[in-house]
C-alpha positions as CSV (number, residue, x, y, z in Angstrom):
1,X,0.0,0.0,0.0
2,X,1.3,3.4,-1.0
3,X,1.3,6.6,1.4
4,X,-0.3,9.5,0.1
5,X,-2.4,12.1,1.3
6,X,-5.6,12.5,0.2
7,X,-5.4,15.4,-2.1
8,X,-2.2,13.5,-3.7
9,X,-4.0,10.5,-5.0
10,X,-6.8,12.8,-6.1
11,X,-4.6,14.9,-7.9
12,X,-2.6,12.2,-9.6
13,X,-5.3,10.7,-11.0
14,X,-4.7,7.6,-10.6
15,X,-7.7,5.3,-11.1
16,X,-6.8,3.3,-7.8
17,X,-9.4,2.3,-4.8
18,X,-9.9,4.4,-2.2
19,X,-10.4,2.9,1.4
20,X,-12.3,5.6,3.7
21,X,-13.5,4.9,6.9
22,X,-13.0,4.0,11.0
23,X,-11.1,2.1,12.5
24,X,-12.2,-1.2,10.5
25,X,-10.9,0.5,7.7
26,X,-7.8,1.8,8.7
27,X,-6.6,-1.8,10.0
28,X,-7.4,-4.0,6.8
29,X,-5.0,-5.3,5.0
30,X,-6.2,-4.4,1.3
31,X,-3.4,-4.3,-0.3
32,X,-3.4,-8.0,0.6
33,X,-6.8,-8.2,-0.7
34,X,-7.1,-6.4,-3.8
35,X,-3.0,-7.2,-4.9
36,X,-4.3,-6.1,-8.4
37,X,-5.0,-3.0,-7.7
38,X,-3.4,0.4,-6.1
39,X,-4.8,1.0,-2.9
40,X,-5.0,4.0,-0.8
41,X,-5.8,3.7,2.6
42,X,-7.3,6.8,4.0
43,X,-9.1,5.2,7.0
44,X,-9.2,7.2,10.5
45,X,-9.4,5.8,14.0
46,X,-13.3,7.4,15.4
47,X,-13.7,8.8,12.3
48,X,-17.8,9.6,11.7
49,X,-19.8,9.7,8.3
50,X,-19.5,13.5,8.3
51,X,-16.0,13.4,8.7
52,X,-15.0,11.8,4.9
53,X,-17.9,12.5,3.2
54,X,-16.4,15.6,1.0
55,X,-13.8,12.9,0.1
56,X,-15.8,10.8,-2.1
57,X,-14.3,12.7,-5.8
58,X,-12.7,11.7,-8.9
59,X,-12.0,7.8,-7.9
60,X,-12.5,5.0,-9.9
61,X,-13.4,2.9,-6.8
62,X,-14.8,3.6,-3.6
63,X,-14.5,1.0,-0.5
64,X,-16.9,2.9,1.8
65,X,-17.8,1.1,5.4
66,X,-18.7,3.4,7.8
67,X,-21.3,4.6,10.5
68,X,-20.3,2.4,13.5
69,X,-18.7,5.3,15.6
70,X,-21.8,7.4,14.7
71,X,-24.1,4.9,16.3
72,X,-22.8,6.1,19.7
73,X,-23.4,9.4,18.4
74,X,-27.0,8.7,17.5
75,X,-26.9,9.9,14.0
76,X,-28.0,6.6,13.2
C-alpha cells in the first residue's frame, strides 16, 4: 500500500481504490486483498460519516464502510 495524502491520489489521478473509513478500515490489510489494484488507505481511527464525506471525488473505486462510531453518536 502506498502513502499519500488524500489530495495526492486525487490529484494524480490515478484510477486506484480508495479505502475511507473508521477504525475497521484503517486496520485492513487491502493491499493484501485487492494485490491487483493500487490501494490507498485513507481510514481514520473514530472517524464519523461526516467526517469523509467531502472525500468521495474523482476515484474510480470507492471501498466505503462506515457509520459504527456514529451509532454512539445517534446519527444513526
Amino acid at each position: 500500500m502506498q502513502s499519500l495524502t488524500i489530495s495526492d491520489a486525487l490529484s494524480n489521478q490515478t484510477g486506484g481504490i480508495a479505502i475511507l473509513g473508521d477504525s475497521v478500515n484503517y486496520a485492513g490489510p487491502w493491499s493484501e486483498l485487492y494485490p491487483e489494484h493500487q490501494t490507498y488507505n485513507f481510514g481514520i481511527n473514530r472517524d464519523t460519516a461526516q467526517g469523509y464525506y467531502s472525500m468521495l471525488v474523482r476515484l474510480s473505486k470507492v471501498c466505503l464502510m462506515m457509520g459504527i462510531n456514529d451509532l454512539s453518536l445517534e446519527f444513526s
